[in-house]
N, C-alpha and C positions, 0 to 999 in steps of 0.2 A: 425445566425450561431450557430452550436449546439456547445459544449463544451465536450471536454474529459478529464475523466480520468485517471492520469498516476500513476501506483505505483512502487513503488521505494522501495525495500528490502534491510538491511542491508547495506553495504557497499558499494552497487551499484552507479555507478555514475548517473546521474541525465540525461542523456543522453539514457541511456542504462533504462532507466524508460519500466515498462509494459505499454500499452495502452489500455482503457475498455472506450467502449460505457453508461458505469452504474455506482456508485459507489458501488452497491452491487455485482457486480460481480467482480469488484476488489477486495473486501471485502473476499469473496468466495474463491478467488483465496490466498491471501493474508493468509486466516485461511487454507485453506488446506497444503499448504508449511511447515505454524509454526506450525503447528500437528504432521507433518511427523518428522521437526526436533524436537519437543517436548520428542519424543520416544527415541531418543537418548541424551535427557537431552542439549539440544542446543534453545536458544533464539536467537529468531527473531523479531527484530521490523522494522517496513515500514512507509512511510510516502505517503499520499496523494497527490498528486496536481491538481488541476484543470486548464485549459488550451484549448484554442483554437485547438493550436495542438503543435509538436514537438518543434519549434523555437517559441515557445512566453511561454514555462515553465516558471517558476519561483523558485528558489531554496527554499521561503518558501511554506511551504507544510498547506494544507487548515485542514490535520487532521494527528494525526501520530496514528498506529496500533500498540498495543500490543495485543497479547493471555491471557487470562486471567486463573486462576487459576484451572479452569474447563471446559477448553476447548475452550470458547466462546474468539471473538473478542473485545477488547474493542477500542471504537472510542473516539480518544479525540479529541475537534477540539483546534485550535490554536488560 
């Protein structure tokens, strides 16, 4: 069974998570967002999870996403 991707922005509930085939295109998606709000001086972090699919999430998160000081994504994992 393949596994997905879920990211989950800011204050988002865990429910309401994105869903990605990849985790670079969560990633993708994830820096394109915190760019946009970067512009207007607003921080955004996300968290990763990995998961089968929707009802077997797990509240902790495999990696959380910040923007880094130059634009780039930084991946921590947990």
């Amino acid at each position: 069974m393949k596994n997905f991707w879920f990211l989950r922005m800011g204050d988002d509930c865990l429910e309401d998570a994105l869903m990605f085939r990849t985790k670079t295109a969560a990633v993708h998606k994830f820096q394109r967002v915190a760019q946009e709000l970067a512009r207007y001086d607003q921080h955004l972090e996300a968290s990763l999870h990995l998961a089968l699919n929707r009802n077997t999430l797990n509240e902790y998160p495999e990696h959380v996403l910040v923007l880094g000081p130059r634009g780039g994504v930084q991946v921590q994992a947990c």
